[in-house]
N, C-alpha and C positions, 0 to 999 in steps of 0.2 A: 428457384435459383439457389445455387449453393452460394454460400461466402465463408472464405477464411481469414479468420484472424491475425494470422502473420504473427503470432506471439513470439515470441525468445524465450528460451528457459534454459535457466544452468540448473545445476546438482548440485549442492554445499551439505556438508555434515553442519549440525546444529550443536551447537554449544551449551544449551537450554531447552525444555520443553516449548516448541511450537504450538500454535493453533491456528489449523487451515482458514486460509485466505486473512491471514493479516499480514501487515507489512515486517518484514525483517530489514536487520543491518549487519553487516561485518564484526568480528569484535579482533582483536590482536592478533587471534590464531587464523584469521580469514574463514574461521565459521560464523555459521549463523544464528542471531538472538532476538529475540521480537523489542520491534521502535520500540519508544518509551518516552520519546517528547519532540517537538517540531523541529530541535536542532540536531536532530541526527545524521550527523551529516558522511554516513558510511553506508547509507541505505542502500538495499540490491532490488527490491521489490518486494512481492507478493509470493507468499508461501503457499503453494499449491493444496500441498496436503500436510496434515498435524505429524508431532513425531517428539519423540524423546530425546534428550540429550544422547551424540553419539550416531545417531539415526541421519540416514540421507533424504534431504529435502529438497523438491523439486521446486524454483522460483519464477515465476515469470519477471523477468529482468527488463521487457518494454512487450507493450500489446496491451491489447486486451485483456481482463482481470477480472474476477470478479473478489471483491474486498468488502472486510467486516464495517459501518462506518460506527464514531465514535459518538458520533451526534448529530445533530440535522444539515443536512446539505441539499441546498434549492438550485433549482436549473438557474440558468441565470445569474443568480445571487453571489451563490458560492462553486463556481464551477471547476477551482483549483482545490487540489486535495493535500495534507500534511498528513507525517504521522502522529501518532500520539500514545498515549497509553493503551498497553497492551495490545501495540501493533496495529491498534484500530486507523481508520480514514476520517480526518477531521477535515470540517471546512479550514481552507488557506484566508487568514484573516490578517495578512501583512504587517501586524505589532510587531515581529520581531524582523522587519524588513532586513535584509541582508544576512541574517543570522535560523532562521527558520529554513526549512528544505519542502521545495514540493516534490511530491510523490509523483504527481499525474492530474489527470483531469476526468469530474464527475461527467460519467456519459449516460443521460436521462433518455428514457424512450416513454410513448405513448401510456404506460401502464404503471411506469415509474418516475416522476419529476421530481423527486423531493427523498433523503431517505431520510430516517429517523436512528437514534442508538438502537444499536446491536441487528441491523437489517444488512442485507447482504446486498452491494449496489455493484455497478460496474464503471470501473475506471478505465481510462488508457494509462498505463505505465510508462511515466517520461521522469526522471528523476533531477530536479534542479535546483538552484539556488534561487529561492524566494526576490522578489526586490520589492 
């Protein structure tokens, strides 16, 4: 059985050096720059592939994803995702309720329940306001 993912993706020029599959945000000029904290709240998604300032980066804007994470995320536990430093997937830990951005939601399978820093996991890309 096949299945598709149904992703979205736009094209943005990058503002900054990218690194595939982390999250990026908008900056003034409506290019792209890799998150940098949970309040980011101009986020487009996930940057498909790396690139240089200047360079066209392909995003997946909702779908399926696969993303860098920043630190541990448990099925169950933490199954909401923020950004964080250097574009990484953080568990969504509600401290800054109202003020913090989710990314998306940790999607665990059989071989994967749990990721750990710098492990490549998969998300669905839903981009929203924490509460």
């Amino acid at each position: 059985m096949s299945l598709n993912n149904h992703a979205i993706y736009k094209t943005f020029i990058a503002s900054a050096p990218i690194t595939a599959l982390t999250l990026v945000k908008l900056d003034s000029d409506a290019k792209v720059t890799p998150c940098t904290a949970s309040t980011d709240n101009t986020i487009v998604g996930v940057a498909q592939i790396g690139g240089a300032s200047g360079d066209a980066i392909n995003v997946c804007i909702s779908g399926v994803s696969r993303v860098i994470a920043g630190g541990t995320i448990t099925s169950g536990t933490n199954s909401l995702v923020m950004p964080g430093t250097g574009g990484k997937a953080y568990a969504y830990d509600g401290s800054g309720a109202g003020t913090q951005i989710i990314a998306g939601r940790f999607l665990p399978n059989v071989a994967n329940t749990a990721a750990s820093a710098n492990e490549e996991v998969e998300i669905f890309v839903s981009i929203s306001l924490g509460v």
